[in-house]
C-alpha positions in Angstrom: -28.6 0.8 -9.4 -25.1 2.6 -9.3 -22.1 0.1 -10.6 -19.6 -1.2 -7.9 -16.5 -2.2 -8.2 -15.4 -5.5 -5.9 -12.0 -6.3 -5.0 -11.2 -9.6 -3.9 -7.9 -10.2 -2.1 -5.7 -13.8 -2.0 -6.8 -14.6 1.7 -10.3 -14.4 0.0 -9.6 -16.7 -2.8 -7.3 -19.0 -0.8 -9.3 -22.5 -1.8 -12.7 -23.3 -3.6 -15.0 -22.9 -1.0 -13.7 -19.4 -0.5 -13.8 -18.5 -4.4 -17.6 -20.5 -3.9 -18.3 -18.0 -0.7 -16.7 -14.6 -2.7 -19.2 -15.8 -6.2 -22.2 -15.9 -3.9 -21.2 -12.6 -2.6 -21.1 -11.0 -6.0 -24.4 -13.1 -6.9 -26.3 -11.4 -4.1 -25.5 -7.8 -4.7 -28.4 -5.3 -5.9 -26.3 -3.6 -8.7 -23.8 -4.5 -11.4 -20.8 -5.6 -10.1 -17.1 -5.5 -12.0 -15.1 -7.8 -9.8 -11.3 -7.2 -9.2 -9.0 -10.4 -8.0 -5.9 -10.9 -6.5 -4.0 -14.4 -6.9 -5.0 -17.0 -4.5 -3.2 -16.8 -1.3 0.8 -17.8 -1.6 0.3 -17.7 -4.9 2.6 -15.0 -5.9 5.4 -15.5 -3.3 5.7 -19.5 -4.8 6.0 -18.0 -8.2 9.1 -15.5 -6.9 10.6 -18.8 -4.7 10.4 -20.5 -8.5 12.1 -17.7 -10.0 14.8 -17.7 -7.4 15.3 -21.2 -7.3 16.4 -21.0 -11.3 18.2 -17.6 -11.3 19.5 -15.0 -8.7 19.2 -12.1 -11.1 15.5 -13.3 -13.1 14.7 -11.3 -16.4 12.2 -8.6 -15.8 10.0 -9.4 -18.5 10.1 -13.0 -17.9 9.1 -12.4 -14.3 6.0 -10.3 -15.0 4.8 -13.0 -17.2 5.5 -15.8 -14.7 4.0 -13.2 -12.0 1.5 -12.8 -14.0 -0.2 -15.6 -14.2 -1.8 -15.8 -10.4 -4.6 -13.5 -11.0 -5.3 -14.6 -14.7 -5.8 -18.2 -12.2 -8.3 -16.0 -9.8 -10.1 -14.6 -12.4 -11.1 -17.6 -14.7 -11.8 -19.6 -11.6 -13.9 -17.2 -9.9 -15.5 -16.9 -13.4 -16.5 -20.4 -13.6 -18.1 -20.3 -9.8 -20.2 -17.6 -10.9 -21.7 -19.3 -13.9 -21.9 -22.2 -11.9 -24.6 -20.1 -10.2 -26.0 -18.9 -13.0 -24.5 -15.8 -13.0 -22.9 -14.8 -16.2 -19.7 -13.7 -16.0 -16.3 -13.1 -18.3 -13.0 -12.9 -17.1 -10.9 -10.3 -18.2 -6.4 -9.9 -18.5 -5.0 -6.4 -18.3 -5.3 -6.2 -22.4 -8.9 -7.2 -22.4 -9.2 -5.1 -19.6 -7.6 -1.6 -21.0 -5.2 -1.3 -17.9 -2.1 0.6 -19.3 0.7 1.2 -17.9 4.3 3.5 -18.0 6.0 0.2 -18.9 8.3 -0.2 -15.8 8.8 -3.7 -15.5 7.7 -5.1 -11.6 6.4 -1.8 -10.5 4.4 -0.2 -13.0 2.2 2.8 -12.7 -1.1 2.5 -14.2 -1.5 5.8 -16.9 -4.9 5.6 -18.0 -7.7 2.9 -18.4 -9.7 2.4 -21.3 -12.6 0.3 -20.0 -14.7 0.1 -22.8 -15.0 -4.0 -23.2 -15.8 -3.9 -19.5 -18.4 -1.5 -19.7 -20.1 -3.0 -22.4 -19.9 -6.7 -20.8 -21.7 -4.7 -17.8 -24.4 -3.3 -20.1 -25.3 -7.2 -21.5 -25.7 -8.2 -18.2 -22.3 -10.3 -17.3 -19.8 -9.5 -13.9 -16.7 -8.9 -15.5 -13.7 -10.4 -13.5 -10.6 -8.4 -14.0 -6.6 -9.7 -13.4 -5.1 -6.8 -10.8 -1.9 -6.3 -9.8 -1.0 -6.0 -14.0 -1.5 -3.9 -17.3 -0.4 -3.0 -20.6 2.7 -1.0 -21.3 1.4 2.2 -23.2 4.5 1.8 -25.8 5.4 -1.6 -26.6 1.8 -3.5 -25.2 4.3 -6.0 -23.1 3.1 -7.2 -19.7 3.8 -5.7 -16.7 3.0 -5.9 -13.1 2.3 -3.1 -10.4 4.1 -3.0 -7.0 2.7 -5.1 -4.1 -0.6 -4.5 -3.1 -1.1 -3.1 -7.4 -4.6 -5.0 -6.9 -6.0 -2.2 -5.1 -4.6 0.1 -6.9 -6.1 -1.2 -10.2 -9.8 -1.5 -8.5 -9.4 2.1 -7.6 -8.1 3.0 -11.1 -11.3 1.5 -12.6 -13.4 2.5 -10.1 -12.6 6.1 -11.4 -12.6 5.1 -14.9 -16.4 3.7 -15.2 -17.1 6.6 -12.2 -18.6 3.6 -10.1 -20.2 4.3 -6.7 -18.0 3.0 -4.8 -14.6 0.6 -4.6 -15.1 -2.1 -2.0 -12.0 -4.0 -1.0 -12.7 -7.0 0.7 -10.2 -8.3 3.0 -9.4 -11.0 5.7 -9.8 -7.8 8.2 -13.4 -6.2 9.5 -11.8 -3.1 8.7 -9.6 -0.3 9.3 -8.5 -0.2 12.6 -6.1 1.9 15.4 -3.3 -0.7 15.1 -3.0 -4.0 14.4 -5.5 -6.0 16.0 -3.3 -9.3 16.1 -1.0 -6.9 18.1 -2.9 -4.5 20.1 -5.7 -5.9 22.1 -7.9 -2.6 22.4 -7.1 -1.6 18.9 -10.9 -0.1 17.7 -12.2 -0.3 14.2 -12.7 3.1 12.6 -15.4 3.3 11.1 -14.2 6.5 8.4 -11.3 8.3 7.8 -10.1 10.4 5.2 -8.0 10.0 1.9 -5.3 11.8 3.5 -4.9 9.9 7.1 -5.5 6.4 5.0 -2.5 7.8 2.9 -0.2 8.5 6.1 -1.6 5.0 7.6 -0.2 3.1 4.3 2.5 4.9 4.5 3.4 4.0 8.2 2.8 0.1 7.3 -0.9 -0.4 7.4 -1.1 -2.7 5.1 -4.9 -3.2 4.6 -4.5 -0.5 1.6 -2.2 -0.1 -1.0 -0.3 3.4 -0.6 -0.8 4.3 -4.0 -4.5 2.9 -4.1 -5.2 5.5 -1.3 -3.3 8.4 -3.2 -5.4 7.2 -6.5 -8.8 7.3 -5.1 -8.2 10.6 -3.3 -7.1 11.9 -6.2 -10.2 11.1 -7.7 -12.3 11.1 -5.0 -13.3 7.3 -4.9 -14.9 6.4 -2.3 -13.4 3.2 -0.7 -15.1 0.7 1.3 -12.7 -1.7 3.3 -14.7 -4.9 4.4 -14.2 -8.2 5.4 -15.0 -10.9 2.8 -16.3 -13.5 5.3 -18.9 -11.5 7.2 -21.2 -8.5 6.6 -19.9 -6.1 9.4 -19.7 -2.4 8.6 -16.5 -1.8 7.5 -14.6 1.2 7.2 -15.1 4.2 4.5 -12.4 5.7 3.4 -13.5 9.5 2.0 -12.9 13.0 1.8 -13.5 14.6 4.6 -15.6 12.3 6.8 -18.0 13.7 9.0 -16.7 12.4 12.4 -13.2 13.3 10.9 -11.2 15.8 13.6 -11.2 18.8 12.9 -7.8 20.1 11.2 -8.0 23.4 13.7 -4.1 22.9 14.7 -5.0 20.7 17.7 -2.8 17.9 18.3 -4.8 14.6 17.4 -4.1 11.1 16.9 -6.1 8.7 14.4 -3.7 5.6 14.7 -0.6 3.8 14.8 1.3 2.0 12.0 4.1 0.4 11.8 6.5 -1.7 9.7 9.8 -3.9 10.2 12.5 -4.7 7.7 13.8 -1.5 7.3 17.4 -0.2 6.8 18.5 2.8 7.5 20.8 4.2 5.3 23.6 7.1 5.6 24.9 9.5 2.9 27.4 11.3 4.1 29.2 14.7 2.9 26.7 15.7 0.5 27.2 18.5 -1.6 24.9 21.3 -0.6 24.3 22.0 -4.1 23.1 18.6 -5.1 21.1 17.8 -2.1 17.4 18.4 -3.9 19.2 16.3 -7.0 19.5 13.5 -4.6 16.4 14.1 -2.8 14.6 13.9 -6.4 16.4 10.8 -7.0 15.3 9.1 -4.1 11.8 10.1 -4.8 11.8 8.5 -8.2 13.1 5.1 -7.5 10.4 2.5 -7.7 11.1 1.7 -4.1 9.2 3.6 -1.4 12.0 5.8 0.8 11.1 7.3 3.7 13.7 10.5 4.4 14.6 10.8 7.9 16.5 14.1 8.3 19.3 15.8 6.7 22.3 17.3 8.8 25.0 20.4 8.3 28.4 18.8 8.9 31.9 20.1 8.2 32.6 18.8 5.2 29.0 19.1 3.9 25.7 17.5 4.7 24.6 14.2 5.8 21.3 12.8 4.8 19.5 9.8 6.2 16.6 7.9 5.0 15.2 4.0 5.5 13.5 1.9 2.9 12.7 -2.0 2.8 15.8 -4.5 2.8 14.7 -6.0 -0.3 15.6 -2.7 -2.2 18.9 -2.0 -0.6 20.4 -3.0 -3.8 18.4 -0.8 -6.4 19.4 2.0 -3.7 22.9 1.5 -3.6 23.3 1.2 -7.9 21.5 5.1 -7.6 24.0 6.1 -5.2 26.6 4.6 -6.3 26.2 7.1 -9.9 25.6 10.0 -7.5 29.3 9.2 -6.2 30.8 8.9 -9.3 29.2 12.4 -10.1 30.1 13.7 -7.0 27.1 14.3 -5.4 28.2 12.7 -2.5 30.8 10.3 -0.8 30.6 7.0 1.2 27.2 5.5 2.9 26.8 3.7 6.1 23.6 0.7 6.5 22.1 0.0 9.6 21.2 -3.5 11.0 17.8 -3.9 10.0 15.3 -2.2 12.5 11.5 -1.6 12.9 9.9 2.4 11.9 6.4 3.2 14.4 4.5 5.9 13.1 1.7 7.6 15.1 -0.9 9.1 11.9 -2.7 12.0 13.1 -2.9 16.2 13.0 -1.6 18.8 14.6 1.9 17.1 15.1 4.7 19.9 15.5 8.3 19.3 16.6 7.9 21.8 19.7 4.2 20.3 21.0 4.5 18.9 24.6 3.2 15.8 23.3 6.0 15.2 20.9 8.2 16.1 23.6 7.0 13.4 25.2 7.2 10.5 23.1 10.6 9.8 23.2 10.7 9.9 26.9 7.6 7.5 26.9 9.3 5.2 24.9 12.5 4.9 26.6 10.9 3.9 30.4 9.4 0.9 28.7 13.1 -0.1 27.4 12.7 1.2 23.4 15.7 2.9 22.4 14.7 5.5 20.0 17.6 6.0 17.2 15.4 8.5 14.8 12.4 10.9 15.4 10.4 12.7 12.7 7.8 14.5 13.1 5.6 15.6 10.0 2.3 17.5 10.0 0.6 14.2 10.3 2.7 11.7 11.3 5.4 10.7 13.7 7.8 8.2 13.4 10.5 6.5 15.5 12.6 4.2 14.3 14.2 1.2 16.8 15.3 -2.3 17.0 12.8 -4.6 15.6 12.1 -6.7 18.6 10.9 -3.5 20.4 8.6 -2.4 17.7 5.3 -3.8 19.6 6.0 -2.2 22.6 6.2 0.6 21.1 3.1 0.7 18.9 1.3 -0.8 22.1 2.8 2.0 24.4 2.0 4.8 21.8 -1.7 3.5 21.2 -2.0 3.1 24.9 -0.9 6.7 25.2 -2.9 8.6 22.6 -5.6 6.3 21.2 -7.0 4.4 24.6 -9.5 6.1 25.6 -9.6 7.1 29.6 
């Protein structure tokens, strides 16, 4: 029987008879199993409300470490429930587990995995449980942690590594679905997609998978089961090119509708011409995720306009502010913070009648529209945050309700 690799997430491990329910899971499944863990739910927000509480700036280092220390919880504990059952099991920390990482301190990118304990505590018969969300730095071995949602991608990461069957990533969710289901009432679980509408999904806000995970697995074409840890529905599979996938013929067609709040949009104005792909590149590189908006011809140069989370503002203003001094560019402007609505699909083209009509749509059920972009596969709006449901429910109504 083909290996598996089983990631549990902190809704799933929330108390002990949910780390009880997810050990009896992993007891009952045909094959070996190398079980991946989150920390228990509100785990890791208490530990950053600690670190705030003693220090506005905390160390980096310091914070991995105190970060740290949720999943090592998860893992022993879900350890012990397994041998409670009889199942032997060994947990396992980023070291143990060969996770190693570029060595960026609260956002790390996982280089390479060196699974070879692992594999050989699957060969004697034991479920290894492995910390996410963490690993190794490649140079100087310290501690690191991945960005939000790192647990997937390090289940994904060894999924590929030990060239298991499949990742399965169970959730408090039945799946992957249209929208939001705590939002949109007629949102429909899907039951596949592929790597590269999951990608635009996460992208948009989805959050039932880790953007990098998705890029990861595509990458090397893990498959990825998304299920829900408390019953045995079917899920969602997550794959290249999924049979009941729509065809990419150039037709516009819509797969579902994301969205995210919190964001700030931010404007660079009179940008050199000549350093506009420096600061583009720049962008790209910082650890937090910026989604680029549009850039404009002006008088005096070019404007460029792009939104990322609030909680980075300040990591984007230090870059800018060096771009400045260089004189890449002057002054920037920052919105209030708003919400971004992306509609994930194919076919999407600035000129379709269908993009036409979105804004339009929008605005007679009273969202203002400030931004539109429209990418190959996915569109996205940005607006005041208190209008962001109607808007995901008025876009799904329009393009994914069927009749």
């Amino acid at each position: 029987m083909d290996l598996v690799i089983q990631k549990y997430g902190g809704t799933s491990l929330g108390d002990v008879d949910k780390i009880g329910h997810v050990a009896k899971r992993i007891a009952a499944a045909p094959g070996p199993v190398v079980a991946v863990v989150s920390a228990m739910g509100g785990t890791t927000d208490a530990m950053l409300g600690l670190a705030r509480e003693l220090t506005d700036n905390p160390h980096a280092r310091e914070l991995d470490l105190l970060l740290s220390t949720g999943e090592q919880a998860s893992a022993a504990a879900l350890a012990m429930a397994l041998h409670e059952l009889g199942v032997p099991a060994r947990s396992f920390n980023a070291r143990d587990g060969g996770i190693v990482t570029d060595g960026v301190h609260g956002c790390a990118n996982i280089v390479t995995v060196r699974p070879g304990l692992i594999r050989e505590c699957v060969e004697t018969g034991y479920v290894p449980v492995v910390t996410g969300f963490q690993g190794i730095a490649a140079g100087s071995g310290e501690l690191t942690t991945l960005s939000r949602g790192g647990s997937d991608t390090t289940a994904v990461a060894l999924a590929a590594a030990l060239r298991a069957e499949a990742c399965e990533i169970f959730t408090d969710v039945e799946g992957v679905f249209t929208a939001d289901p705590r939002h949109v009432a007629d949102a429909r679980k899907l039951d596949r997609l592929s790597y590269e509408d999951m990608a635009e999904l996460a992208a948009g806000g989805a959050g039932v998978l880790a953007h990098s995970s998705v890029e990861l697995a595509g990458a090397h074409r893990v498959p990825v089961h998304v299920r829900s840890s408390t019953t045995d529905g079917t899920g969602t599979w997550v794959t290249s090119d999924p049979p009941d996938d729509p065809p990419d013929d150039g037709r516009f067609a819509a797969v579902g509708v994301a969205h995210r709040t919190g964001r700030l949009r931010c404007r660079v104005d009179r940008v050199d011409p000549a350093a506009l792909t420096t600061i583009a590149a720049a962008l790209a590189e910082l650890p937090a995720p910026v989604d680029v908006l549009d850039h404009l011809a002006a008088g005096t140069g070019y404007s460029l306009r792009f939104t990322v989370d609030a909680a980075d503002r300040d990591q984007v203003e230090e870059l800018l502010a060096g771009l400045r001094a260089g004189g890449a560019c002057a002054g920037c402007h920052w919105s209030p913070p708003m919400g971004m609505v992306s509609l994930v699909g194919r076919g999407f083209r600035p000129h379709h009648p269908q993009v036409r009509l979105l804004p339009d749509t929008l605005r007679s059920c009273g969202v203002r529209v400030r931004d539109l972009t429209v990418r190959p596969r996915r569109i996205s709006v940005t607006c005041a945050e208190p209008d962001v449901l109607t808007a995901v429910t008025r876009l799904h109504g329009l393009f994914l309700t069927p009749g």
